[in-house]
C-alpha positions, -999 to 999 in steps of 0.1 A, spaced: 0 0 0 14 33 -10 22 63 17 -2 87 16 9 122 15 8 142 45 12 177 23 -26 181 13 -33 176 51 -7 203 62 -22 228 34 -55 225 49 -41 232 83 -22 259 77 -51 273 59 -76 270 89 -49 285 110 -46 314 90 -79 321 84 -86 315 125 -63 338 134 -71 365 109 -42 363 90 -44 362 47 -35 330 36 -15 327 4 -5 301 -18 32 301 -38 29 275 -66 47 260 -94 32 267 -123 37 234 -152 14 223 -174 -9 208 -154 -17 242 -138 -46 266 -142 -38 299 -135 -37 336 -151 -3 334 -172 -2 371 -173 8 370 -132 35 339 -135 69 345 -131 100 332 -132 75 298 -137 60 307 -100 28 328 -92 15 336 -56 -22 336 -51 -43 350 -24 -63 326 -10 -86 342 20 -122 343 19 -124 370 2 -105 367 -26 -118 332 -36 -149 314 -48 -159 280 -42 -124 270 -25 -122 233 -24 -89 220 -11 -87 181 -19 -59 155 -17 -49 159 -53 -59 196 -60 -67 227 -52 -94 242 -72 -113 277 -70 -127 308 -87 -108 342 -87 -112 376 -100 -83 388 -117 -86 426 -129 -124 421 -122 -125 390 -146 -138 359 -126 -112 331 -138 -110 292 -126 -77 280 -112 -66 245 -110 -39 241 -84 -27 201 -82 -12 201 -45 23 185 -60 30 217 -74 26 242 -43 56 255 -33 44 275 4 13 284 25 19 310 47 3 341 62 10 373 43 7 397 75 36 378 91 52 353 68 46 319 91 34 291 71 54 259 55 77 259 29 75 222 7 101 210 -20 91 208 -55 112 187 -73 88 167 -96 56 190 -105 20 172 -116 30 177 -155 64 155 -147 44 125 -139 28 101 -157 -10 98 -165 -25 72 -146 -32 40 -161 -69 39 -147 -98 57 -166 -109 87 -142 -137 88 -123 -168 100 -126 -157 130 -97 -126 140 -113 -140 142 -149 -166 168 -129 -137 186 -121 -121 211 -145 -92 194 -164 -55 207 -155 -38 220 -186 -20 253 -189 -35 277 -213 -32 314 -220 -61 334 -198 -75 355 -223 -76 392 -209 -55 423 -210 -25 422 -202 -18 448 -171 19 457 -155 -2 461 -120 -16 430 -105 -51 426 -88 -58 425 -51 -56 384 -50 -25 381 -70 11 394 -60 47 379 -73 77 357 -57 108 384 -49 139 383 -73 160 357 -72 190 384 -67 197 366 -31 200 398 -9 189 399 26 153 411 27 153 447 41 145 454 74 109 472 78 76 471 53 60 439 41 69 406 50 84 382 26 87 347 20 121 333 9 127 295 6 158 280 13 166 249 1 
């Protein structure tokens, strides 16, 4: 019997915590091909997604994925989210949450020799696709971007900001 992953489990926690303790919750993810997500707010292949409440629609936070409804520049968009691919969930007022290594995404694996069920084929299919929308240099409230890679100290002061370390 395979090991069941503890990481969906630990992404629901944190979540609850967050939310509990009225703190943001976001999400840093790996963005591959079998992710859903506005393209015009990935980079570096990463996009960080505001997950509170507010910001989201019809959150559902299963063992394989992590789908819900967002508006991005007042466009309602679905994301798809496979848990493999999340990188962190942490809270964005004071940066606590749980870092998790990425080294083989969703898109890296193979299909699954079984047809899928009736459940999943309910669910929106993962495949990366252009969002069709304009194309703005400010991002919405429920989106904001990983730092530079440039590996300085973060600054002392302002925002909080996650940084991984590997």
């Amino acid at each position: 019997m395979p090991d069941i992953s503890t990481k969906p489990y630990l992404l629901r926690a944190i979540y609850e915590w967050c939310t509990d303790s009225g703190y943001t919750p976001y999400l840093a993810v790996k963005v591959d091909a079998a992710t859903t997500v506005p393209m015009e707010y990935v980079k570096k292949g990463e996009i960080i997604l505001n997950i509170s409440y507010g910001a989201t629609s019809g959150l559902k936070m299963d063992n394989d994925a992590i789908t819900f409804r967002a508006r991005f520049n007042g466009v309602s968009r679905e994301l798809y989210i496979p848990v493999q691919n999340v990188l962190a969930i942490y809270a964005n007022e004071n940066g606590q949450g749980m870092a998790f290594d990425v080294s083989t995404t969703a898109a890296d694996m193979a299909p699954p020799a079984s047809a899928p069920s009736s459940e999943a084929a309910a669910a929106p299919g993962p495949g990366l696709s252009a969002v069709p929308g304009k194309t703005s240099s400010a991002p919405s409230a429920e989106v904001s971007h990983l730092p530079d890679g440039d590996n300085e100290p973060p600054k002392k002061g302002g925002r909080p900001t996650l940084t991984r370390i590997k």
